[in-house]
C-alpha positions in Angstrom: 0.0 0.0 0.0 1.4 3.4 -0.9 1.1 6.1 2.0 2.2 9.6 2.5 3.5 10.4 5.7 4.6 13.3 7.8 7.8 12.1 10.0 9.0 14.2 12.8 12.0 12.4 15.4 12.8 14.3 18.5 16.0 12.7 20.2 15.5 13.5 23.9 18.2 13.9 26.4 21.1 15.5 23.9 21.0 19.0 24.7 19.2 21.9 22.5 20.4 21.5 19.2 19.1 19.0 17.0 20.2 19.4 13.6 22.6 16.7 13.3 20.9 13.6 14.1 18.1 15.5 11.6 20.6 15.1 9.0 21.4 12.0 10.1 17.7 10.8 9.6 17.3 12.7 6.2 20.7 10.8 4.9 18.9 7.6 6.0 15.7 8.7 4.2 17.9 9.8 1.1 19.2 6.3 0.9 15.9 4.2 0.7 15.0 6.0 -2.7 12.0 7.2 -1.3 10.6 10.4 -2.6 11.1 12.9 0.3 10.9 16.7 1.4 12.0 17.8 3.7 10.2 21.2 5.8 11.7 22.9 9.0 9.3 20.6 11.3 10.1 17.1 9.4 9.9 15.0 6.3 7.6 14.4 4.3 7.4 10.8 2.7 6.3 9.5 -0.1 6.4 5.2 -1.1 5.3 1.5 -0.1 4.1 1.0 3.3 6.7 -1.2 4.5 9.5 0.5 3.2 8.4 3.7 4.8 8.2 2.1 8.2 11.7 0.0 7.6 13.0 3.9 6.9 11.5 5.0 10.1 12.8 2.3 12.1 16.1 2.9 10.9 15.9 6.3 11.8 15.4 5.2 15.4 18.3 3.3 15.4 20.6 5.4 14.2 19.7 8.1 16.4 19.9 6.3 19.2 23.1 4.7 18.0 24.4 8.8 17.9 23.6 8.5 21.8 20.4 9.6 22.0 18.7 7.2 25.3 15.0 8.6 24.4 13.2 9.4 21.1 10.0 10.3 20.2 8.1 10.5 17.1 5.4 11.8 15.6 4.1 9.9 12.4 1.2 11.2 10.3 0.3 8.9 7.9 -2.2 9.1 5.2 -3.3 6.4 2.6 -5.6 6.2 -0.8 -7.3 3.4 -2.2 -9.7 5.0 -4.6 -6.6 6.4 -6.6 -2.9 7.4 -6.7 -1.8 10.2 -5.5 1.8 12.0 -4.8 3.3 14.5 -2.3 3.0 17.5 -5.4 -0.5 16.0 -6.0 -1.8 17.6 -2.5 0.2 20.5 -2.7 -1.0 21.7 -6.0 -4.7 20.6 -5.5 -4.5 23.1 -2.9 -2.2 26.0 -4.9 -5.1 25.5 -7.7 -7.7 26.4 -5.1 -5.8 29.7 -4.4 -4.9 30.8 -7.6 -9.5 31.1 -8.4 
């Protein structure tokens, strides 16, 4: 089943900055192939169900392979079964709306 989702990881306990295991996630995320944006809150994902939540679990890891002891996540996920649909599908349905 294809899905879109909205991954956010918050690695708890490593002081204020974060950016670092963010890029470690989005290198992870690079890797799988999967068609990804990312925005200042998270990623957006696009691709198969399992292979989205393979690339979040690996996420985990890694982060708290980098010495993070907690992380939390915040996973939106949404899924279509009447027809396809891609990350720049939603996005321009709703530019479209805008522009009249």
């Amino acid at each position: 089943m294809n899905m879109i989702a909205d991954l956010t990881v918050v690695p708890i306990g490593v002081g204020i900055s974060l950016s670092k295991y963010v890029a470690a996630c989005e290198d992870i995320l690079k890797r799988t192939g999967l068609k990804t944006t990312l925005h200042p809150n998270g990623t957006a994902i696009e691709g198969e169900w399992d292979a989205v939540m393979a690339a979040v679990k690996a996420c985990h890891e890694k982060v708290h392979g980098m010495g993070a002891p907690r992380v939390f996540t915040i996973l939106k996920i949404g899924t279509r079964t009447d027809r396809e649909q891609s990350l720049e599908d939603k996005v321009n349905s709703v530019e479209e709306k805008l522009q009249g």
